[in-house]
Every structure is written in structure tokens, then in C-alpha cells.
C-alpha positions in Angstrom: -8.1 -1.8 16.7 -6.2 0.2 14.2 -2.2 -1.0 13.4 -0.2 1.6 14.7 2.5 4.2 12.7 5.4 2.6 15.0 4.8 -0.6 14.3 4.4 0.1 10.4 7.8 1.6 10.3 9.6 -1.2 12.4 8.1 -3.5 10.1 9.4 -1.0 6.6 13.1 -0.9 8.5 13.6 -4.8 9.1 12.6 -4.8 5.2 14.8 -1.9 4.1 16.9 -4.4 2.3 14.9 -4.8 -0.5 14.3 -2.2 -3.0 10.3 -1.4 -3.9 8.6 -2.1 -0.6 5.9 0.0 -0.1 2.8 0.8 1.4 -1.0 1.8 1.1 -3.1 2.8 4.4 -6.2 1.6 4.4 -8.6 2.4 7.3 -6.1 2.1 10.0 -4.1 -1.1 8.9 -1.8 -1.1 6.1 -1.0 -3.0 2.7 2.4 -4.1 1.9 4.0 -4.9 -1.2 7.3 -5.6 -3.2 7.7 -4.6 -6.6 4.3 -3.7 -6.8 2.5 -6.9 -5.8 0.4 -7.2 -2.9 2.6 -9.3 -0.2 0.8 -8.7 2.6 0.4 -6.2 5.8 0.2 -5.1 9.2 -3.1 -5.9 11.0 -4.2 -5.2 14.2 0.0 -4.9 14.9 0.4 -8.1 13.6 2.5 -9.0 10.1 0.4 -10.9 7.7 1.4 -12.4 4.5 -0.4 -14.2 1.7 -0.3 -18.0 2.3 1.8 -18.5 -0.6 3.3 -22.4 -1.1 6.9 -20.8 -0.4 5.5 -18.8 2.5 4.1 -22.1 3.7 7.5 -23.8 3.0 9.3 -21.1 5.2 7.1 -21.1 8.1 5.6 -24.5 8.3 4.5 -23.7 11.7 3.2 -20.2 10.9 -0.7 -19.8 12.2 -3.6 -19.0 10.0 -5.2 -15.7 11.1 -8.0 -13.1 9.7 -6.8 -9.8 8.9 -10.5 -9.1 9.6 -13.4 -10.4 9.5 -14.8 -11.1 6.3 -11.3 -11.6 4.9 -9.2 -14.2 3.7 -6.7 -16.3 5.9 -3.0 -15.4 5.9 0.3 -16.6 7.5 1.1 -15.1 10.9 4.7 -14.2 10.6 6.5 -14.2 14.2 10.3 -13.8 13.3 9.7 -10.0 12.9 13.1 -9.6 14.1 15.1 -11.2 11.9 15.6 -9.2 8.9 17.3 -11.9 7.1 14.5 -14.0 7.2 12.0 -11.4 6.0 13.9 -10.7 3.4 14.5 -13.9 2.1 10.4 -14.7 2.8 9.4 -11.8 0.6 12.4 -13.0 -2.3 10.8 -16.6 -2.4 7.1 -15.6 -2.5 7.3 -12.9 -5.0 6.9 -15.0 -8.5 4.2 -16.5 -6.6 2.2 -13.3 -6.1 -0.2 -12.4 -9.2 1.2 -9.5 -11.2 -1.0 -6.4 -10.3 -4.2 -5.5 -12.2 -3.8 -3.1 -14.6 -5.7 0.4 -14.6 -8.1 1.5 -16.9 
């Protein structure tokens, strides 16, 4: 099941707070990041993030799920609707994101 546009764009408004978010589409889901470093992204219309220790820290009860199969496991985040909160998630986990790789 692909994530859907309205979804996507709920998710980019609850983090219009923060400067650099963007996105990449990839076969019907979409990658997110913040300053250019992969944070996560909307699967199946669910928000993912990289299972960072600060992510971890801010959602100690946050479920492991597969973006799909194959994948690696990342945090289920359920307070969607609390921009404050998403905000302050993608803050705290972004020195522990790796820089992006550089292009030849």
C-alpha cells in the first residue's frame, strides 16, 4: 500500500517550523529529512524515524516497525499531532544523523 499525498503534507505542515525539511518520493512512500540528512518517512501512512538514542530517549515507548520488508527497523512515532513535539524530536536527533554522502 502506497503512503498517500494527504498524509505527506499533514505530516510537512506539523513540521513547518523548522527550516530544510524536505522530501524525496520513492515508489509510493516518501523520504524525509532536515538539513539534508535522512530523518526518516511516511510508510504505508505511518511516520517513521531512524531509531536514534535521542529518538529512543523521546519515545521510550515508541514501537519498532518495518518500513518494508527487507528494511531496517525504525521508531513508530504516534504524537503526529503535536507539532511541538516533532519539532523538538527532529532538533534532538539531528547531530545524531550521519552527514549525507557526498556525490561524485
Amino acid at each position: 500500500m502506497a503512503s498517500s499525498r494527504v498524509y505527506l503534507e499533514f505530516i510537512l505542515d506539523q513540521l513547518s517550523g523548522l527550516e530544510e525539511i524536505t522530501y524525496k518520493s520513492m515508489m509510493g512512500e516518501y523520504i524525509l529529512y532536515y538539513r539534508g540528512r535522512v530523518i526518516g518517512g511516511i510508510y504505508d501512512d505511518r511516520f517513521l524515524v531512524k531509531p536514534t538514542p535521542s529518538a529512543r530517549s523521546l519515545m521510550p515507548e515508541a514501537k519498532t516497525e518495518l518500513p518494508y520488508e527487507g528494511a531496517k527497523e525504525m521508531l513508530l512515532v504516534n504524537e503526529v499531532d503535536n507539532r511541538a513535539f516533532l519539532q523538538d524530536l527532529l532538533e534532538a536527533m539531528y547531530d545524531e544523523l550521519p552527514a549525507p554522502k557526498r556525490k561524485r
